[in-house]
C-alpha positions as CSV (number, residue, x, y, z in Angstrom):
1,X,159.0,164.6,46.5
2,X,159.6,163.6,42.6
3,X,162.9,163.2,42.7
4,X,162.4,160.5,45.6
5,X,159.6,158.6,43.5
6,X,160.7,156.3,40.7
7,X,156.8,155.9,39.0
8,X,154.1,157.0,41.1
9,X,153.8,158.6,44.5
10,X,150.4,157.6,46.3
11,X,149.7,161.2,48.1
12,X,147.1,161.2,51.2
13,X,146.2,164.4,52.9
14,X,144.2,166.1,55.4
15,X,142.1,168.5,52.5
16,X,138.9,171.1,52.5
17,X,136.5,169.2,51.2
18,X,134.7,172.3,49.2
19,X,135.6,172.8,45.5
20,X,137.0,176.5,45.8
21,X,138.2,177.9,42.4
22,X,141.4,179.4,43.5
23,X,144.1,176.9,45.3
24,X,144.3,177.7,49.1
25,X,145.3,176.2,52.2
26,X,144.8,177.0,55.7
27,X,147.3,176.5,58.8
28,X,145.2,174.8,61.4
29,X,148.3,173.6,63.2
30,X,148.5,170.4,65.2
31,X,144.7,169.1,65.6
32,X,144.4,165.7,67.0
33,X,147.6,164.9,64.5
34,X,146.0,165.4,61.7
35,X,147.7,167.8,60.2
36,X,149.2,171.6,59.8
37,X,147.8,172.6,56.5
38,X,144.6,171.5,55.0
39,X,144.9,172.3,51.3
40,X,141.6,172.6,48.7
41,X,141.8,170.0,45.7
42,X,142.9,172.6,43.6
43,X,146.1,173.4,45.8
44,X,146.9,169.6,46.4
45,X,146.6,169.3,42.7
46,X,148.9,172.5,42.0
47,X,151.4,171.5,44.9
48,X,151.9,167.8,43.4
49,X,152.7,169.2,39.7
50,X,154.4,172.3,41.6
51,X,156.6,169.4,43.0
52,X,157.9,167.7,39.6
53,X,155.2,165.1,38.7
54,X,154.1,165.0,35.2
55,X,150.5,163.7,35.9
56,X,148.2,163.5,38.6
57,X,145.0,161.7,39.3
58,X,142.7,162.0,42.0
59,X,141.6,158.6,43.1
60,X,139.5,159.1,46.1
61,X,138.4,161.6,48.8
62,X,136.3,161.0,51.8
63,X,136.0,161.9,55.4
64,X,138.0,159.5,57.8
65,X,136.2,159.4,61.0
66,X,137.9,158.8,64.5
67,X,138.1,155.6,66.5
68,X,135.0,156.6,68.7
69,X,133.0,157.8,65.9
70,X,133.3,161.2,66.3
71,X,133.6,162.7,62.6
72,X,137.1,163.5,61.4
73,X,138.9,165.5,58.8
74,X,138.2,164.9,55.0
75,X,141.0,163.5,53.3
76,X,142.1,163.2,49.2
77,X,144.2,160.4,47.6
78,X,145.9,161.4,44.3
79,X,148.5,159.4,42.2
80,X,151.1,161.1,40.7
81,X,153.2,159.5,38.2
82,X,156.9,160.0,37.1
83,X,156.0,159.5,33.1
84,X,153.2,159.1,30.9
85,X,153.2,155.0,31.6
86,X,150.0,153.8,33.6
87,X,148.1,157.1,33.0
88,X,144.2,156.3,33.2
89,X,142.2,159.0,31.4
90,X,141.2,160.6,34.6
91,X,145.2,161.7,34.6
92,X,145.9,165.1,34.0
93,X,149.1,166.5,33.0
94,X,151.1,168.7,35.8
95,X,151.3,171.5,32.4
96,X,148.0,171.6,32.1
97,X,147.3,172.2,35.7
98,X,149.7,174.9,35.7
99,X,148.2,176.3,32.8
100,X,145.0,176.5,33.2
101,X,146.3,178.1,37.4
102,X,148.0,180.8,35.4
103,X,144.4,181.5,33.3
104,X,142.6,181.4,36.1
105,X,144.9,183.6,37.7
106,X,145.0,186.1,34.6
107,X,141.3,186.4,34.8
108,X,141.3,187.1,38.6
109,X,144.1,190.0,37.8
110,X,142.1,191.6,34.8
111,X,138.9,191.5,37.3
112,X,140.6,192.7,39.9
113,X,142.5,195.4,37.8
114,X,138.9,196.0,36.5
115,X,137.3,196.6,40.2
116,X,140.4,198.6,41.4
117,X,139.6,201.2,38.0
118,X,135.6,201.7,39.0
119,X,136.8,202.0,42.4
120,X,138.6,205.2,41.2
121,X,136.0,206.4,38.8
122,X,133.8,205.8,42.0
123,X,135.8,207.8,44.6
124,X,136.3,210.9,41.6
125,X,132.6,210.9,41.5
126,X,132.0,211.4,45.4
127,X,134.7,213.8,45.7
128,X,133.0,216.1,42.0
129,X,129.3,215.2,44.5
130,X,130.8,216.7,47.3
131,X,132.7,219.6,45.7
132,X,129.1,220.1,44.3
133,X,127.3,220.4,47.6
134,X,129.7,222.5,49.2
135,X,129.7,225.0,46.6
136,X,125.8,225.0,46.7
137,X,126.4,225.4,50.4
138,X,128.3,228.3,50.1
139,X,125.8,229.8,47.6
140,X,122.8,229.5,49.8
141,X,125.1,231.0,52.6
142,X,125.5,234.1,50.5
143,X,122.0,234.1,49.3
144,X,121.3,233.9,53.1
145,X,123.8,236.3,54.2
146,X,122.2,239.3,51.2
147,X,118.6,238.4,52.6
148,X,119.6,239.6,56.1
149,X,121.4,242.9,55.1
150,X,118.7,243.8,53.1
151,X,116.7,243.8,56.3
């Protein structure tokens, strides 16, 4: 798309309205020609710089109802700008939305490297537990087993 815009491409698309922390979109295929994919803000912000930008500034989102009323998808308008020139100070630079994706995206591996650790520790400790209670098994099977030949 950036190497098809001279200054600034004005973007408007179908998008989740939620704020969601990591940058998704969902294929809902062909729905009254909206669209295919509906991407969070995050995603729409990561595919613009993704896409050669240097800047990007949302201007707007809001929910674009249908000719009969009925309510329609929510939509987001960003700007994104070839150079530096016209930047507002809402603009934020494509680097630093890459950067702080690949933070956020270091902190989500550490947790889930984290979670995946106490998972093992978790499964050692019920395999020790039942080790545990089938060796007390068998011991009160032998205590059991003495009782009746003393009889």
């Amino acid at each position: 798309m950036a190497s098809v815009t001279r200054e600034k491409a004005v973007i408007a698309t179908v998008i989740k309205p939620d704020e969601m922390e990591r940058p998704i979109a969902e294929l809902v295929g062909y729905r009254n020609a909206d669209s295919w994919w509906e991407p969070s803000r995050r995603c729409l912000e990561l595919m613009t710089a993704a896409a050669g930008f240097a800047g990007i500034e949302w201007f707007d989102d809001f929910r674009l109802d249908y000719s009969d009323g009925t309510p329609g998808p929510y939509h987001g308008v960003v700007h994104a700008y070839m150079t530096t020139e016209g930047w507002t100070p809402g603009t934020r630079s494509s680097q630093e939305i890459i950067e702080e994706q690949k933070q956020l995206t270091a902190g989500s591996t550490e947790k889930a490297l984290a979670e995946r650790h106490r998972m093992a520790e978790l499964v050692e400790e019920v395999g020790r537990l039942r080790d545990e209670v089938e060796s007390l098994r068998r011991r009160k099977a032998i205590r059991l087993m003495d009782r009746l030949r003393r009889k």
